[in-house]
C-alpha positions as semicolon CSV with decimal commas, in nm:
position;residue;x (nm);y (nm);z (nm)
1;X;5,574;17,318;-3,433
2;X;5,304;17,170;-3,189
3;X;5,038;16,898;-3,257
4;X;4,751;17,021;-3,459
5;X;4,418;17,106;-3,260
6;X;4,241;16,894;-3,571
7;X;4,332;16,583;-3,833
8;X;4,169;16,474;-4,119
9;X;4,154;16,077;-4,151
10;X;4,100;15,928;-4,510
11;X;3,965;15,582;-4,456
12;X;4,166;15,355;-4,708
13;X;3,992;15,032;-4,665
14;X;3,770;15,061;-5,004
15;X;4,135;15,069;-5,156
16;X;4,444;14,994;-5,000
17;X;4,268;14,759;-4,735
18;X;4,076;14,540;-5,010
19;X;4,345;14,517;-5,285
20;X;4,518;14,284;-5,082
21;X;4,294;14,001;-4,989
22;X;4,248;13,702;-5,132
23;X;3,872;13,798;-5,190
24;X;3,695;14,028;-5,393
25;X;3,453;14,216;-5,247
26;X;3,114;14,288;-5,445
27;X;3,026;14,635;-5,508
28;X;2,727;14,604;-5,358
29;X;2,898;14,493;-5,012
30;X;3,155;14,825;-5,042
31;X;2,838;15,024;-5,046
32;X;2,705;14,897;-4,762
33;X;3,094;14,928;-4,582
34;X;3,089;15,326;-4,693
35;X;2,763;15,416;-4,564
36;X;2,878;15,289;-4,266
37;X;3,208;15,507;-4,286
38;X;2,985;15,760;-4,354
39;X;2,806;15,773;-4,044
40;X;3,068;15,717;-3,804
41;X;3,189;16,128;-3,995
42;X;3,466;16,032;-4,187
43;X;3,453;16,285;-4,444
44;X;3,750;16,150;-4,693
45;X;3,721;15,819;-4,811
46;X;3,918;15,693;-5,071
47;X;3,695;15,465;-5,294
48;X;3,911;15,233;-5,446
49;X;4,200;15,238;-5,789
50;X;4,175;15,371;-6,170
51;X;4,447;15,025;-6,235
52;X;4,445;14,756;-6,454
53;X;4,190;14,466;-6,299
54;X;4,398;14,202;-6,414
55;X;4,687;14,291;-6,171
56;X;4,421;14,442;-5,892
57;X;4,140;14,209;-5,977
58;X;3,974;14,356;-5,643
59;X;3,999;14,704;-5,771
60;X;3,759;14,618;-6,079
61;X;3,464;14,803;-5,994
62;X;3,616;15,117;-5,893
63;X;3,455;15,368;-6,201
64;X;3,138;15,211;-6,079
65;X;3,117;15,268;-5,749
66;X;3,304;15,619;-5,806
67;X;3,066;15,695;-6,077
68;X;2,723;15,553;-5,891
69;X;2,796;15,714;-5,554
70;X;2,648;16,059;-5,465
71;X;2,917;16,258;-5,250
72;X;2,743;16,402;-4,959
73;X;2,835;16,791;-4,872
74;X;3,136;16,807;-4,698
75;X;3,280;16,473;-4,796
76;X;3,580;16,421;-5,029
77;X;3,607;16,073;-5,233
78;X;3,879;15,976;-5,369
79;X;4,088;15,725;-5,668
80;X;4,392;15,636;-5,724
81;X;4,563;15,667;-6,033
82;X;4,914;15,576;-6,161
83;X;4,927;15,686;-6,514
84;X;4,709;15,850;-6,845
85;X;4,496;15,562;-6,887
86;X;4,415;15,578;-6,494
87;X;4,351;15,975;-6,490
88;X;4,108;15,925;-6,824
89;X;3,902;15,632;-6,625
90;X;3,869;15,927;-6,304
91;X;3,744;16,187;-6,536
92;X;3,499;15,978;-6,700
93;X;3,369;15,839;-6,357
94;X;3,351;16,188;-6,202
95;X;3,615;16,140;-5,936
96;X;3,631;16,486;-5,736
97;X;4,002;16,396;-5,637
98;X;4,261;16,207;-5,758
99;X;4,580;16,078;-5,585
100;X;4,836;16,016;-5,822
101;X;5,102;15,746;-5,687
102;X;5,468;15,748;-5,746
103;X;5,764;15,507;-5,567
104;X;6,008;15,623;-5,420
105;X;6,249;15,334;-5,507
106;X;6,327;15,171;-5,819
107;X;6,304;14,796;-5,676
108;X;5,890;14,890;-5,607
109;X;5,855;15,125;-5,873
110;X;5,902;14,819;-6,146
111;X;5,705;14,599;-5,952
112;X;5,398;14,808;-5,885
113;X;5,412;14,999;-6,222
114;X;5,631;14,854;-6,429
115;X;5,862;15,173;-6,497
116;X;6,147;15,311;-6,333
117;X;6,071;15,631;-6,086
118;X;6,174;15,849;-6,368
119;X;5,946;15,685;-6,639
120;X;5,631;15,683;-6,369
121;X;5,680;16,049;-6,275
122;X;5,657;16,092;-6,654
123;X;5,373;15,937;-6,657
124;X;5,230;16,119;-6,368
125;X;5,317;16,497;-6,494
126;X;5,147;16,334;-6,841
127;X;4,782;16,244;-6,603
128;X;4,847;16,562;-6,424
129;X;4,789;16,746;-6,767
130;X;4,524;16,532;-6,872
131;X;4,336;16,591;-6,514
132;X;4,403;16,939;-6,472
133;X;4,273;16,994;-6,842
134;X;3,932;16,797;-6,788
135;X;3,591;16,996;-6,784
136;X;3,578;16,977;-6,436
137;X;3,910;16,911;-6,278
138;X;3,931;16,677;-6,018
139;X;4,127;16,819;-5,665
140;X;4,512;16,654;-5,738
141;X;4,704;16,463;-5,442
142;X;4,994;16,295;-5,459
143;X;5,125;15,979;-5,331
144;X;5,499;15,848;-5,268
145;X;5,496;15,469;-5,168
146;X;5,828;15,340;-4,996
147;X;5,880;15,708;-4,882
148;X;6,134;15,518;-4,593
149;X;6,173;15,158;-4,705
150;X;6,176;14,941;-5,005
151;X;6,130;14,577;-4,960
152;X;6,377;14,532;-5,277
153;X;6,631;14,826;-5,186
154;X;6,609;14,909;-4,818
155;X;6,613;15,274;-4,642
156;X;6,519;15,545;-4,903
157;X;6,745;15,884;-4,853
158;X;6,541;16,147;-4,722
159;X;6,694;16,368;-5,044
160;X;6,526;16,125;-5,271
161;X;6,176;16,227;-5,129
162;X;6,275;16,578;-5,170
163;X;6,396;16,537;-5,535
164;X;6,032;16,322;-5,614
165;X;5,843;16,619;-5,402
166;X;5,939;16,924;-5,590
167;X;5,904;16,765;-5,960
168;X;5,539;16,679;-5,779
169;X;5,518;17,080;-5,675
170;X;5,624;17,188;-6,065
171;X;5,314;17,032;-6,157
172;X;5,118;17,203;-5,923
173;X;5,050;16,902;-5,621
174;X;5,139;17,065;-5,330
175;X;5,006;16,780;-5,102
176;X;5,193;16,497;-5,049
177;X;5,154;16,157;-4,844
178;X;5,422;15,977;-4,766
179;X;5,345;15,641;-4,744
180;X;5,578;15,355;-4,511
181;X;5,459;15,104;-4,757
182;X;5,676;14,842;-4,541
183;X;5,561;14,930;-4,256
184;X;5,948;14,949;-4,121
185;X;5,979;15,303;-4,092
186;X;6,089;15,416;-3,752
187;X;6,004;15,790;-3,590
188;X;6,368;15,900;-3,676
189;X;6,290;15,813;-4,014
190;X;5,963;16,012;-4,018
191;X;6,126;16,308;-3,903
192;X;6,379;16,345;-4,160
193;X;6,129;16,234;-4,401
194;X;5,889;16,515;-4,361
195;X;6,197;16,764;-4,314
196;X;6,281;16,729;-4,616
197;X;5,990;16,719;-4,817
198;X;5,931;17,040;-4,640
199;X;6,249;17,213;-4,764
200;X;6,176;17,068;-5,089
201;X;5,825;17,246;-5,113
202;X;5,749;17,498;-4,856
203;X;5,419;17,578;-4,770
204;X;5,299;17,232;-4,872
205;X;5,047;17,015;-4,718
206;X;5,215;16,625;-4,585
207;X;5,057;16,336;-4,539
208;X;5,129;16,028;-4,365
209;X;5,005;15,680;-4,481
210;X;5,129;15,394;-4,231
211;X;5,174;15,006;-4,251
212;X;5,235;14,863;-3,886
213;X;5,419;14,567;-4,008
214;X;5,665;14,613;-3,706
215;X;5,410;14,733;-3,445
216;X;5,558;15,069;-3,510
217;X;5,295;15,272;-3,689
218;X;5,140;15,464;-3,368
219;X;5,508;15,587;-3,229
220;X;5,559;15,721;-3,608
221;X;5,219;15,870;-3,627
222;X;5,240;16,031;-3,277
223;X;5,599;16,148;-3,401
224;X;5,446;16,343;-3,753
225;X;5,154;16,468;-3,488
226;X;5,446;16,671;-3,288
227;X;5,557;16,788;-3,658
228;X;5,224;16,965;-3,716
229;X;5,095;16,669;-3,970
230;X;4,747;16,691;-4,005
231;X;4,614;16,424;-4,291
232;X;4,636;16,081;-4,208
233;X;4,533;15,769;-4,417
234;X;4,450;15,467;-4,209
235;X;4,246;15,150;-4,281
236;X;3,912;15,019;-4,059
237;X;4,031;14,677;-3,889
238;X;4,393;14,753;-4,002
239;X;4,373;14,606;-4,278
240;X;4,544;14,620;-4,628
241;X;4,878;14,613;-4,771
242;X;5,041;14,656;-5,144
243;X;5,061;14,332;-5,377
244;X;5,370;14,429;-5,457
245;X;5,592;14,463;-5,180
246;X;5,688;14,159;-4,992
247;X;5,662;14,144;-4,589
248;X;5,442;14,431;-4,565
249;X;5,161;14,386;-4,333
250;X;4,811;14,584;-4,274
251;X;4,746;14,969;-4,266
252;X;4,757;15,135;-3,894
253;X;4,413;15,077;-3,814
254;X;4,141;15,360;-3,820
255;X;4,007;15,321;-3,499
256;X;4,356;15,275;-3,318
257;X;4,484;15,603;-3,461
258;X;4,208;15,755;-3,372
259;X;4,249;15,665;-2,991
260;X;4,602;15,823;-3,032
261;X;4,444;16,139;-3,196
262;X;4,176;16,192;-2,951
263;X;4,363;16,099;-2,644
264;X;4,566;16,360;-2,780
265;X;4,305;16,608;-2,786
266;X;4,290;16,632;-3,150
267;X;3,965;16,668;-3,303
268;X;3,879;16,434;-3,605
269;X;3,515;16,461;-3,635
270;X;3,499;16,067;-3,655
271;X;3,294;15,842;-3,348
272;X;3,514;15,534;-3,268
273;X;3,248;15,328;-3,128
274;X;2,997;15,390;-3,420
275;X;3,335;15,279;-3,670
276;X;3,406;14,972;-3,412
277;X;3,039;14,898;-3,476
278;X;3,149;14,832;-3,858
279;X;3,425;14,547;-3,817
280;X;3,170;14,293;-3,770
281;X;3,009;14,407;-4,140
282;X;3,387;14,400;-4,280
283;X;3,528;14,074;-4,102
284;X;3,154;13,923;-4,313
285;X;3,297;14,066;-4,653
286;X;3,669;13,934;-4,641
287;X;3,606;13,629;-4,468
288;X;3,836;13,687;-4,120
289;X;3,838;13,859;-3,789
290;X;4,052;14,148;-3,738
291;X;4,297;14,270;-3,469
292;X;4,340;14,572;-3,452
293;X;4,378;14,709;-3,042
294;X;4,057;14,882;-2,990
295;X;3,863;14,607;-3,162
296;X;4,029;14,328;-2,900
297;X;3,987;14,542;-2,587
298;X;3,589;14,603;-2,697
299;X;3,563;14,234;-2,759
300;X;3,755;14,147;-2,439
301;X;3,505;14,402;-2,225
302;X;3,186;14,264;-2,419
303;X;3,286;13,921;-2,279
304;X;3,369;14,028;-1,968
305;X;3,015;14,200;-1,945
306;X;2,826;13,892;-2,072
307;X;2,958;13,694;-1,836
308;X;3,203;13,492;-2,043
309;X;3,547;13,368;-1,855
């Protein structure tokens, strides 16, 4: 199986890349960050988390800005939900799709969720039901964090993926992202990864959702590419991370994967330089520069071109 002659990219940074910092962002100030997304084409966005605000205090206005935000044709936004509670909050809002999250490992599981896998996949068949039963169902994703490494319980067994993925596919979610919430995984571990989850529900669609604690994110990405992957998540200015899982570092930045993807020839319907144009909007709302590659080497050639040593 070759690379894919097109990729969708769902920008993460309303959600996985503001959770983590030390700031919350107003609502007001995410609006202005999405319609900025929004004209550099990315056409899935995940909008932020249906979670409790007092453990993701940055996550608080999420069934606001879900709820107040008109989705454009073509576009797909996105929540994140973990349990009942979380899949009632989407409904109400209007979400049009709904990523429900599972761990892979026990260690993160009962820090992020505070239940076992088992009890959380419970929990997830239970918002499943309540979802698919609403008056207009929302599209169902599904998420596995440490799909290939758990900061409290190291390498996850590709079989455990496959196990979580087909009680996922008895519910009817049939597309899966694996996430390297660690950002540890290596391209070996990608490929047995999404081998298995394959065997474990054919004709399913896999995701890919990359940390780059370890500088390692691009070499697994272009490794999934070469497995026929087409959905990637990835966060503007790489950043991000979970609360809840020590060590781990930003998201693979959007604009960097996209210089893999289109030097690649894939087509992802997103403009790089009209996203780069962005970071100086988001390094205003968190309160730091960021580094991701493409944003140092436009900053190094704007320099260069004002005449700065």
């Amino acid at each position: 199986m070759g690379a894919p002659a097109s990729v969708t990219v769902t920008e993460v940074v309303l959600r996985d890349g503001l959770q983590d910092e030390p700031v919350t962002v107003s609502t007001a100030g995410k609006r202005r960050l999405l319609a900025g997304l929004l004209g550099a084409g990315l056409r899935s966005i995940e909008l932020g988390a249906f979670v409790r605000a007092d453990r993701v205090p940055q996550m608080a206005d999420t069934d606001q800005l879900v709820a107040s935000s008109g989705v454009p044709a073509g576009v797909t936004f996105s929540g994140l939900v973990l349990n009942r509670a979380g899949a009632e909050r989407a409904i109400a809002a209007g979400a049009g799709e709904v990523r429900l999250v599972v761990s892979a490992s026990e260690g993160h599981s009962r820090a992020n969720a505070g239940r076992s896998t088992s009890e959380a996949l419970a929990a997830l068949e239970r918002a499943a039901a309540v979802l698919a039963a609403a008056p207009s169902p929302p599209v169902l994703t599904a998420g596995i964090a440490t799909a290939f490494c758990c900061p409290y319980d190291g390498v996850t067994p590709p079989e455990r993926l496959a196990s979580i993925s087909a009680r996922l596919a008895a519910v009817g979610i049939r597309r899966i992202s694996l996430a390297d919430t660690l950002g540890a995984a290596t391209p070996l571990q990608i490929r047995q990864g999404i081998t298995a989850v394959r065997q474990a529900v054919p004709g399913g669609q896999i995701g890919l959702h990359l940390h780059d604690t370890y500088g390692m994110a691009l070499a697994c990405a272009w490794e999934a590419l070469g497995l026929g992957v087409d959905w990637f998540d990835a966060s503007l200015g790489g950043i991000g991370g979970c609360p809840f899982a020590p060590g781990a570092a930003g998201n693979v930045a959007t604009e960097d994967l996209l210089g893999l993807l289109h030097g690649a020839g894939v087509t992802t319907g997103v403009d790089i330089g009209r996203l780069l144009d962005l970071i100086p909007l988001l390094s205003e709302l968190v309160g730091h520069d960021v580094a991701s590659r493409q944003w140092l080497a436009r900053s190094a050639r704007d320099r260069i071109g004002a005449g700065s040593p």
